[in-house]
C-alpha positions as CSV (number, residue, x, y, z in Angstrom):
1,X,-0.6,-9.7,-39.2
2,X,-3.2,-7.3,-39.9
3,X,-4.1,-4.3,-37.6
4,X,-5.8,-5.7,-34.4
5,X,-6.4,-2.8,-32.3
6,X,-8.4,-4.5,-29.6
7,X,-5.5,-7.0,-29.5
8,X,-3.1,-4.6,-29.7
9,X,-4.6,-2.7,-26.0
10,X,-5.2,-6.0,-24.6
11,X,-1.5,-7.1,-25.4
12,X,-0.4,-3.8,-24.2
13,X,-2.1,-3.8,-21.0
14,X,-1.4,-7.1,-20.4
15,X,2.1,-6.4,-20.2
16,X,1.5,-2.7,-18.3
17,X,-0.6,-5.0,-15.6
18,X,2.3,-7.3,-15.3
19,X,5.1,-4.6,-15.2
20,X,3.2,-2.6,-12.3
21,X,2.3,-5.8,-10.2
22,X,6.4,-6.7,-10.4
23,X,7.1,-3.1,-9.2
24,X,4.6,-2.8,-6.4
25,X,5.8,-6.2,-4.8
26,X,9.7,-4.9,-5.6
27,X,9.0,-2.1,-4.2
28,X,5.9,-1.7,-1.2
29,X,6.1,-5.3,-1.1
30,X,9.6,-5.9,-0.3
31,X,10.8,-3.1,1.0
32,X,7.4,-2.4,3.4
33,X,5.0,-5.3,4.0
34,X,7.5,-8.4,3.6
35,X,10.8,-6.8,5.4
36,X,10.3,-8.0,8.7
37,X,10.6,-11.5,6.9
38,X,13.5,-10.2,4.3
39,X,15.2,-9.1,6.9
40,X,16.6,-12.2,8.5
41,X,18.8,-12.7,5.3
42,X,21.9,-10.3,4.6
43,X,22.8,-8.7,0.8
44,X,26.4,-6.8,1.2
45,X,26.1,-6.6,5.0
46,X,22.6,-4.9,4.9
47,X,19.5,-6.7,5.7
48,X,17.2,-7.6,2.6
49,X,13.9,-6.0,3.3
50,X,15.8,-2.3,3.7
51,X,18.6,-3.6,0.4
52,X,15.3,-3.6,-1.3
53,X,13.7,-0.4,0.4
54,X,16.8,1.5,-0.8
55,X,18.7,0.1,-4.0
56,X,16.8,-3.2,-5.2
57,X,13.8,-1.6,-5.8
58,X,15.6,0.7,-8.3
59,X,17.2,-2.0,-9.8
60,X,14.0,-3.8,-10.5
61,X,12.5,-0.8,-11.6
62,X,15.4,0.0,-14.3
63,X,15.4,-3.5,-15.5
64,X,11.9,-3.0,-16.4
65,X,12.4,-0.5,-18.0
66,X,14.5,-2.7,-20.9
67,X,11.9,-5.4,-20.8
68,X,9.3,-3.1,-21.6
69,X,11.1,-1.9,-24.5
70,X,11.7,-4.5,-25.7
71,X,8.1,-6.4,-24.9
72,X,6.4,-2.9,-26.6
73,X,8.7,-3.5,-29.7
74,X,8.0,-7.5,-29.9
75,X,3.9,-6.5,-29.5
76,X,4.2,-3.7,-32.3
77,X,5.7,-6.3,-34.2
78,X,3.8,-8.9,-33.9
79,X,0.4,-6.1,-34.4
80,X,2.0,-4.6,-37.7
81,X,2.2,-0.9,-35.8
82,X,6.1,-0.9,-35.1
83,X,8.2,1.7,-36.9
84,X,11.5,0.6,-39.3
């Protein structure tokens, strides 16, 4: 494909958007606003809101790390830009 830098930002933030609204609701979401309601179920013996609060959230946040490795490689591809 030839070099599409407008596509390439858009693609990029696309993916940066979608990245950041999964870590805000991992994180402030679940571990702040919703754990009243996370609470009532039980991960390991702990209750979910503070699971998330204190380990899930770092979970989710390593894991996206990888996706967006590998997403960033799959949109250079796909825009030509990625280095072989």
């Amino acid at each position: 494909m030839k070099h599409d830098s407008q596509g390439y930002w858009k693609a990029t933030l696309g993916l940066l958007t979608k990245i950041l609204v999964i870590w805000f609701l991992c994180s402030f979401g679940a571990g702040i606003l919703f754990a009243d309601l996370l609470n009532g179920i039980k991960l390991g013996g702990y209750p979910l809101g503070f699971w998330f609060a204190h380990q899930g959230s770092i979970y989710i946040f390593i894991a996206l790390i990888f996706w967006y490795a590998k997403k960033m490689g799959d949109i250079d591809r796909q825009f030509d830009v990625h280095e072989d």
